[in-house]
N, C-alpha and C positions, 0 to 999 in steps of 0.2 A: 521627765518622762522616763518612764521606768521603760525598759527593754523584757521583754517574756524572752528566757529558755526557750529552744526547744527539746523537748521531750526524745530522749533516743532511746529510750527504756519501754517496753511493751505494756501492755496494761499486764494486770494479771489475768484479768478473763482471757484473754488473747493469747495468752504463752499457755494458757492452759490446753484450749484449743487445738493450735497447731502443732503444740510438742504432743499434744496426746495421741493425733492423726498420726504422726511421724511414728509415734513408738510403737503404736498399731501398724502400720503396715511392715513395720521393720522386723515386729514381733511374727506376722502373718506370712512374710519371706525366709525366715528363721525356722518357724512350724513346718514349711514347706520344704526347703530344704532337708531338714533331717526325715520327714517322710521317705524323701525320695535315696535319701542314704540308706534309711532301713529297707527300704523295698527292696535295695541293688542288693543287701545283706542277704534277706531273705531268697532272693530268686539264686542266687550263691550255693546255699547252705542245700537247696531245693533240687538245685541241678547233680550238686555231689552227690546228694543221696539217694535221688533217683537217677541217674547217671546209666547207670550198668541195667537197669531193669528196661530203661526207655532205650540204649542200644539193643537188646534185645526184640522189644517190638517193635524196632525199626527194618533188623533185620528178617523179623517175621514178614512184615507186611510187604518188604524186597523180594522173600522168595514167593508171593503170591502173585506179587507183579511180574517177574522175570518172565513167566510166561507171553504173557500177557505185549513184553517189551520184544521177544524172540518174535512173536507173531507180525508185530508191527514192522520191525527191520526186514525181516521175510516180504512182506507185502512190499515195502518200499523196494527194496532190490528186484523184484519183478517187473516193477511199473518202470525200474529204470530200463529192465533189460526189453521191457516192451517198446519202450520209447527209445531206445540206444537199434533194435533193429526197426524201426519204423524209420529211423533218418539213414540210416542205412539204404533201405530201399529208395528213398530220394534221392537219395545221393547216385544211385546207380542210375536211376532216371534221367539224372540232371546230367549224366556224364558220357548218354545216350545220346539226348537231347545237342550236346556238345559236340558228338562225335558226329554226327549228322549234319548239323550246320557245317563245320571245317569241310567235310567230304563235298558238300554243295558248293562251297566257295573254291575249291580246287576243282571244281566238275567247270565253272565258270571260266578260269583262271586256263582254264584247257590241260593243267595238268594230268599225265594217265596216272590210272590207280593200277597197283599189283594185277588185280581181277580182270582188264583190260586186256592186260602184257600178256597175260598166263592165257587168255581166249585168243588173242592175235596169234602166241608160239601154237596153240595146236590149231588154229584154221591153217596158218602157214605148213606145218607138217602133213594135214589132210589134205591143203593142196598137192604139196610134193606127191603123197602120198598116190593121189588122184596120176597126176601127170605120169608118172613111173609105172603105172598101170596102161594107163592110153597110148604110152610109147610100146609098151610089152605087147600090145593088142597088136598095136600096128605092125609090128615085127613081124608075127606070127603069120598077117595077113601078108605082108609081101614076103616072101621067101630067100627073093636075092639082093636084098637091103637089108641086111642084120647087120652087118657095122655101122649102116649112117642111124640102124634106130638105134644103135647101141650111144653113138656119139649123140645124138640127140637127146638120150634119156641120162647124158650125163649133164649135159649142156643144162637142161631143167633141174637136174638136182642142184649142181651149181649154183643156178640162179634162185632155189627155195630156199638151199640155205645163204646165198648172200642176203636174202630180202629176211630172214629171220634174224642174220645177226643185224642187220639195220635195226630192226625193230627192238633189239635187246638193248642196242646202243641208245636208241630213241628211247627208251623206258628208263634205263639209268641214267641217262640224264636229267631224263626228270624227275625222278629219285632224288637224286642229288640236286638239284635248284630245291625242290619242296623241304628238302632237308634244311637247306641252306635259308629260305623262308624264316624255319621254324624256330632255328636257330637264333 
């Protein structure tokens, strides 16, 4: 029995085929290739020589926009300044708003406010004031009582201004504690 070779050699139709597709696309990667080298030559040679003519209308078409660019940054900077005092106004709102609430929470709290202190010192003075009149009056009316009204209308001053520095004391205190809150 004879044994057959086997054949490791292509036909020839066959090598002609696949080597002809090969050298074709290889050729067709090669065509393409130096296109794209010429074209980079080209766009090259293009840019040098128009170079200086296309800066120029570039800066032409700058100075026609520059305005154009002025108006817009204008516009933007107003809208900021419109919106920079619009939060502004919030803000003062908000800090109204704040001021009020704290003031209610110490109205609660029984703490006195300045406005309280400063109405307590002048009724305590227009008291004095009052009393130092009604003793004067009375004076005038008895005739042979001027030293007791005199001691009596010292006696009321006295006691106006002890109850006023009470109440100074009584307010800086509470100054001080609310301070010390805040703290």
């Amino acid at each position: 029995m004879a044994t057959r070779k086997s054949r490791t050699r292509p036909r020839p139709s066959e090598a002609r085929t696949a080597g002809g597709a090969a050298n074709e696309a290889a050729r067709a990667i090669n065509d393409s290739a130096q296109k794209i080298w010429l074209a980079g030559l080209g766009a090259y040679e293009r840019a040098r020589a128009e170079g200086p003519r296309m800066f120029d209308t570039l800066v032409e078409q700058g100075k026609s926009l520059g305005g154009q660019a002025r108006d817009a940054a204008d516009q933007a900077l107003r809208s900021l300044k419109d919106s920079a005092s619009t939060a502004g106004g919030r803000f003062d709102k908000l800090e109204q708003v704040f001021e009020d609430r704290v003031s209610q929470s110490l109205k609660r709290l029984g703490v006195v406010t300045r406005s309280e202190v400063a109405d307590l010192n002048k009724g305590v003075r227009d008291l004095a004031d009052q009393v130092r009149e009604m003793i004067a009056q009375q004076g005038r009316a008895m005739p042979g009582t001027a030293t007791g009204a005199k001691r009596t209308a010292k006696r009321a001053a006295a006691g106006a201004k002890k109850t006023a520095r009470k109440a100074s004391k009584r307010a800086k205190r509470a100054t001080r504690g609310s301070r010390a809150r805040r703290a």
